[in-house]
N, C-alpha and C positions, 0 to 999 in steps of 0.2 A: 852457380848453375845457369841463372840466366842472363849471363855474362857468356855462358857457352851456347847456349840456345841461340842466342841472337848472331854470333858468328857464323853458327853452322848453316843458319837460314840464309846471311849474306853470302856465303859461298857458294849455295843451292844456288841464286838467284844471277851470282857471277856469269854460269849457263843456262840461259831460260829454255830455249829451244833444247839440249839434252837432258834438263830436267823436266822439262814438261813433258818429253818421250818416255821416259821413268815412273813418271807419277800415273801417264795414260796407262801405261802396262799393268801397274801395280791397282789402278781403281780398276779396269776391266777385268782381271782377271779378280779380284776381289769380286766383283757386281756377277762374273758368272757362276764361283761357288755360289755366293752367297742366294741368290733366284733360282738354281739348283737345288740348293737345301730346302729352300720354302716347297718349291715344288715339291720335292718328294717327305717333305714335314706333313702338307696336304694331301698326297696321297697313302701316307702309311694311317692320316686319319681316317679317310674311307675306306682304306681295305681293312682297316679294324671295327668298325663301324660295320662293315659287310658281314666281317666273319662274323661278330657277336649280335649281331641285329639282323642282317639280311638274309645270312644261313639260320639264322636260327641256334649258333652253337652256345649263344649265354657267353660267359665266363669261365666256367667248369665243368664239365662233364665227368660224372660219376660211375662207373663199371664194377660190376662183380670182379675181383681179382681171376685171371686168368682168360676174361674173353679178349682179348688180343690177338691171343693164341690159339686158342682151343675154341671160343666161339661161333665160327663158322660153321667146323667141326660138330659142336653139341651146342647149339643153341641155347637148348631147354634147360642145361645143366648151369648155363654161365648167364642167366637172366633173373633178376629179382623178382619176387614173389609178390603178391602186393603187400604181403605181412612187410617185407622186407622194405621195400620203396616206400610205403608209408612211416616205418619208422625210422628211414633214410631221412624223408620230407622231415620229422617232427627235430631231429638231433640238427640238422642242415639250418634250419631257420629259426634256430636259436641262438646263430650268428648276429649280432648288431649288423652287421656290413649286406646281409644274404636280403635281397628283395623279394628271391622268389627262390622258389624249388620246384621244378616238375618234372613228373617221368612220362618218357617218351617210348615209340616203340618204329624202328626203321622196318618196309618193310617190301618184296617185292615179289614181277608175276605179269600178268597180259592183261590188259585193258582194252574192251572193245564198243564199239559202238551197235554191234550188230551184224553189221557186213564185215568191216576189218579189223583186226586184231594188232595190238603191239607191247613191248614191254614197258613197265615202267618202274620205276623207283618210288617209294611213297614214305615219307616221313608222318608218322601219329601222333597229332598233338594233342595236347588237351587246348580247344580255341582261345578262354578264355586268358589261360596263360602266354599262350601263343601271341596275343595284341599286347601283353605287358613287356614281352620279349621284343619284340619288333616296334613299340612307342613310336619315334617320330618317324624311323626308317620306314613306314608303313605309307607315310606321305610321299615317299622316295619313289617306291614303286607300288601304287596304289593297285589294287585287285577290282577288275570289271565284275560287277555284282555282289551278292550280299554278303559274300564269302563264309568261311565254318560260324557254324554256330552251335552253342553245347544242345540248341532245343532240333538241331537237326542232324544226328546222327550218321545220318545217310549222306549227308550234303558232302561236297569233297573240292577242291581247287588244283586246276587244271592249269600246268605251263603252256604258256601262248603256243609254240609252236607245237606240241602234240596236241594241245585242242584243235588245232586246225589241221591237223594226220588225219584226225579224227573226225575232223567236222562239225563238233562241239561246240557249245555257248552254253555263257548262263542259260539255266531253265532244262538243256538237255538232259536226259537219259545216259545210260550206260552201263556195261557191265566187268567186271574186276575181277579174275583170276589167281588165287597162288595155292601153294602145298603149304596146308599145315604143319606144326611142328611136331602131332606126329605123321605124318609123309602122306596124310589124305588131301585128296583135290577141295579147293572149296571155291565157293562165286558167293557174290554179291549186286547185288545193284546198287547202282550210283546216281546220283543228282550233282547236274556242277554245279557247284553253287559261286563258283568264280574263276576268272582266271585272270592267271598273274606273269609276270616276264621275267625269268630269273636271274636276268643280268648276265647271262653269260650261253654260249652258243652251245656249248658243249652238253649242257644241263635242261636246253629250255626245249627238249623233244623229248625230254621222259619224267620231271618230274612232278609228283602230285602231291598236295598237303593234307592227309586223312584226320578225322577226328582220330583221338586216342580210342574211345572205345571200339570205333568202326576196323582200326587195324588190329584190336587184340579180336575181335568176332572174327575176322577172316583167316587169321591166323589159330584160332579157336584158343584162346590163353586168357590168362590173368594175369600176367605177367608183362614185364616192360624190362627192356635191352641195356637203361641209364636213366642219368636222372641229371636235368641242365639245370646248374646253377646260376643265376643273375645277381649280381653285385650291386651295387650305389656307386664304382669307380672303377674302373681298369688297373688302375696300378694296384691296386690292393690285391692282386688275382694272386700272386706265389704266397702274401701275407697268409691271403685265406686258406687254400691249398693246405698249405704245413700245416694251418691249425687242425683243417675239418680230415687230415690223416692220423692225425696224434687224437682226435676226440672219436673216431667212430674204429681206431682200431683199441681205444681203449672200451670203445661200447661192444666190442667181438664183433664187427664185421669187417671183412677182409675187402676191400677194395681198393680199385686204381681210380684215380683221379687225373685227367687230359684241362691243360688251359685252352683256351680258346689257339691261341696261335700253336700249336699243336696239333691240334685238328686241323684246321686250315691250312692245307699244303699249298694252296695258291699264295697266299698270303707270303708263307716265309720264302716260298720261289723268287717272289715279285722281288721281298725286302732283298733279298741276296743281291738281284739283278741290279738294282738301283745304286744297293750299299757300294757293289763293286765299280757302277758308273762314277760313282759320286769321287772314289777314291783315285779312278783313272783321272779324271776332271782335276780333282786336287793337286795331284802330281804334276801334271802338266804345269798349272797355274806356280807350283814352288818352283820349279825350274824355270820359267820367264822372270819372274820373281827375282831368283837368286842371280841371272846373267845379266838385267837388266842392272841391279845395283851396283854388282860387280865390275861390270862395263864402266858404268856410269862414274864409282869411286875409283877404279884405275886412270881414265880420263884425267880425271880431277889431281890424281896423286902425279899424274903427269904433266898437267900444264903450270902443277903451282909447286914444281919442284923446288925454284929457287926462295921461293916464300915459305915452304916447310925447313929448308937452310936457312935462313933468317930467324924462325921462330926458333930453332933449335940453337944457333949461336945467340939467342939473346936469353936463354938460360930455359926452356921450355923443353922438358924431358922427352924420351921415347914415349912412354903412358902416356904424357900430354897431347902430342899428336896421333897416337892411337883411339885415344877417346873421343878427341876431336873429329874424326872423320867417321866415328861410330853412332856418335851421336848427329852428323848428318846424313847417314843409313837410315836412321831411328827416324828421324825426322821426315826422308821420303816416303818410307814407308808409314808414319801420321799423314800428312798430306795425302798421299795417294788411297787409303783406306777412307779417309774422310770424304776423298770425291766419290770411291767407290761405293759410298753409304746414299750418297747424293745418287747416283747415279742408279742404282739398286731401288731406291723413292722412286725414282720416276718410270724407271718401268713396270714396278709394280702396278702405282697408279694409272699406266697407259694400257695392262693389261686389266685390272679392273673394271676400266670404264667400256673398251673395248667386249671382252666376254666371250673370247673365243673357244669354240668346242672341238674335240676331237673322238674318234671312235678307238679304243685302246683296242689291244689283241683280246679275243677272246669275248669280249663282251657286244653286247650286242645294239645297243643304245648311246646315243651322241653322249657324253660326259663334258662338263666347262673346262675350260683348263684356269687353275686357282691356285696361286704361289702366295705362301702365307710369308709374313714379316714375322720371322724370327728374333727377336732380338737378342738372347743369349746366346745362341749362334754365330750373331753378327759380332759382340762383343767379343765372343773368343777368338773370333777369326779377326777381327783388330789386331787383339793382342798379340796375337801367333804370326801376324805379316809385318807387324814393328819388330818383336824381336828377330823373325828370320831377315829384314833390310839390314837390321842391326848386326849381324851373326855376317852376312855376305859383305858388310864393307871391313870389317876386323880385317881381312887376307891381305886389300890393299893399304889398307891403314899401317900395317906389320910393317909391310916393305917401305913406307914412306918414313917411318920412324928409326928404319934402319942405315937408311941412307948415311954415307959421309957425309959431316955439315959441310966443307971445303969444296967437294966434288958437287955437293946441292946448290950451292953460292953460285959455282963456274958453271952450273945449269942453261945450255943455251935451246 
C-alpha cells in the first residue's frame, strides 16, 4: 500500500499547477463549511443559553394537562393550586438531575405612570429562584438597580424601552392594571426596582419581571399557570422529561411537560434558518468538490494514456489501475482537507484576535461575532471530502482501465 501511496503522490505532483487548483478548491471550500459550522455551533450555544437562562424558560416547563388548549379560555380551571404546585416542587426535586423547581405565574394589563398608560406583559417570579435560573446570563445583561427582591414585594423590573414610554428609573413609582381571574378590575402600585434590556426589539417595550406573589395579588389567586424546571445539563432534558411523566402520572397528576426548545419559537426559527443555510453552503462546496477532481482525474487519465497501456501490457489489471487513480482522488482530497484545516486555524485565530461585532435581526444590542473550533465536525468532514475525492475520480479511473492496451500504446 505504500508502494501505492507513493505513486499516486508522484503522479499528483507530475501537475503541480492543476493539482494545486484541486487542492485550493478542495481546502476553501473545506475552510468555508467548516468556519460555518463553528459559527453556527456558537450561535445555537447562545440561543440556548438565551432560551433557558435569558427567557427564563429553565429546561422544562410543567402545565396542568389541557392548558394549551383551553387555558386562555378558563384560566382558573387549568392552573395548579398551590396544594398542587407544591407537591409538583416536592416529586420534581427528587430528581438527582432537577437543580431547581419553581412556579411561575404569566401575567398581563396597563401599566402607567400617572399621566400615560400602556400595555404590558409581565412574567412572576419567585426572585430568589429567578437569580439561580439566570446564574451567569445575569452578567450578560446585567439589570440597572437593585432589582426583585423576596423582602420587596412591590418592587418590579422594567424593560429598557418601556421604562423610558414611561419615563421610569430605578427608585420611580407607578401603577399596574389588569382583570382578575374572576373578570374584576384590580391596580396596584409599583416600585421599579430595575431595569433590564431584553435582548430583542420586539419584547423590550412591554415587558416586566413581577415578584410571584405580587402577580398572584393582582391577579387575586393562589394559584400559578406552570412550574420551570432547571437541570445540571441540557442534554439530559428528553432523559428527564420521560422520567418526571412516568413518575407524576404515576403519582395521579395529569400534566404536560414543554422542553425549553419548544417553547422558544425563536430559537427553533433561527436553528431552521441556519440548518438550511448550512446545507445550501454544503452542497455547493460537494459539487466544486466532485468537478474539481473529476476534471482533474480525467486530465490525468488523458495525458498518461500511453503509461496506463504500458502498465496494463506489463500485466497490471483493470482494478489495478482503478485503484490507482482512486487512491490519488483519496490522496487530493488528504492534502486539500489538511490545508483546509490549516487554513480554517488561521481564520479562526485572525477573528479572535480581531473581535468583530455585529447587530443580528431582532435584537437590539452589538453581539461579537465567535466561531468555535469544532473538532469532531472537522473530522467528519475530513473523512466525507476524502471519500467523496475518492468516489469522483472512480468514473475516470473506470474509463482508463478500460481502455485497449494496443490503441493506449498508439496514444498520441
Amino acid at each position: 500500500m505504500i508502494k501505492w501511496i507513493k505513486i499516486a503522490l508522484r503522479n499528483i505532483l507530475k501537475n503541480r499547477r492543476r493539482s494545486f487548483v484541486t487542492l485550493l478548491a478542495i481546502a476553501m471550500g473545506f475552510a468555508a463549511v467548516s468556519l460555518f459550522r463553528g459559527y453556527i455551533h456558537n450561535t445555537y450555544e447562545g440561543l440556548r443559553q438565551s432560551a433557558i437562562r435569558g427567557e427564563g424558560l429553565g429546561h422544562l416547563t410543567i402545565y396542568k394537562e389541557g392548558w394549551f388548549e383551553k387555558g386562555k379560555v378558563d384560566p382558573d380551571r387549568y392552573m395548579f393550586s398551590q396544594k398542587e404546585f407544591q407537591r409538583l416542587i416536592d416529586l420534581v426535586e427528587e430528581n438527582e438531575d432537577v437543580i431547581l423547581a419553581t412556579p411561575q405565574i404569566n401575567i398581563s394589563g396597563l401599566v402607567s405612570n400617572g399621566r400615560t398608560s400602556t400595555i404590558f406583559l409581565a412574567n412572576g417570579v419567585i426572585p430568589r429562584d429567578e437569580k439561580t435560573i439566570k446564574g451567569a446570563w445575569a452578567s450578560f445583561r446585567p439589570v440597572k438597580g437593585d432589582g426583585l427582591s423576596d423582602k420587596k414585594p412591590y418592587g418590579v423590573e422594567i424593560a429598557e424601552d418601556l421604562a423610558r414610554h414611561l419615563d421610569l428609573g430605578p427608585g420611580s413609582y407607578g401603577v399596574v392594571m389588569a382583570t382578575t381571574l374572576d373578570g374584576q378590575m384590580n391596580a396596584l402600585d409599583i416600585e421599579v426596582a430595575g431595569v433590564y434590556d431584553t435582548g430583542s426589539d420586539a419584547t423590550n417595550d412591554k415587558y416586566i419581571r413581577v415578584p410571584f406573589v405580587f402577580a398572584q395579588s393582582l391577579y387575586d389567586t393562589e394559584k400559578a399557570d406552570r412550574l420551570v424546571v432547571l437541570l445540571n445539563h441540557w442534554e439530559k432534558t428528553e432523559t428527564v422529561r420521560n422520567r418526571l411523566l412516568g413518575k407524576l402520572s404515576v403519582a395521579g397528576l395529569r400534566c404536560e411537560i414543554k422542553t425549553w426548545n419548544e417553547l422558544s419559537l425563536f430559537y427553533s426559527k433561527v436553528k431552521g434558518m441556519f440548518d438550511m443555510i448550512f446545507l445550501f453552503i454544503f452542497v455547493i462546496v460537494l459539487i466544486i468538490v466532485v468537478m474539481s477532481v473529476v476534471n482533474t482525474m480525467g486530465m490525468a487519465v488523458l495525458e498518461r494514456t500511453r503509461e496506463i497501456g504500458t502498465l496494463r501490457a506489463l500485466g497490471l489489471k483493470q482494478r489495478g489501475v482503478s485503484i490507482l487513480f482512486a487512491i490519488e482522488g483519496a490522496m487530493l482530497g488528504l492534502l486539500g482537507t489538511i490545508f483546509g484545516v490549516i487554513l480554517n486555524v488561521a481564520v479562526w485565530g485572525v477573528i479572535r484576535i480581531v473581535e468583530p461585532t455585529y447587530i443580528p435581526p431582532g435584537v437590539s444590542t452589538p453581539v461579537p461575532l465567535i466561531v468555535n473550533l469544532v473538532p469532531q465536525a472537522m473530522l467528519i468532514l475530513m473523512v466525507f471530502l476524502i471519500l467523496l475525492s475518492l468516489i469522483a475520480a472512480i468514473l475516470p479511473a473506470r474509463r482508463a482501465a478500460r481502455q485497449n492496451v494496443v490503441d493506449s500504446l498508439g496514444h498520441v
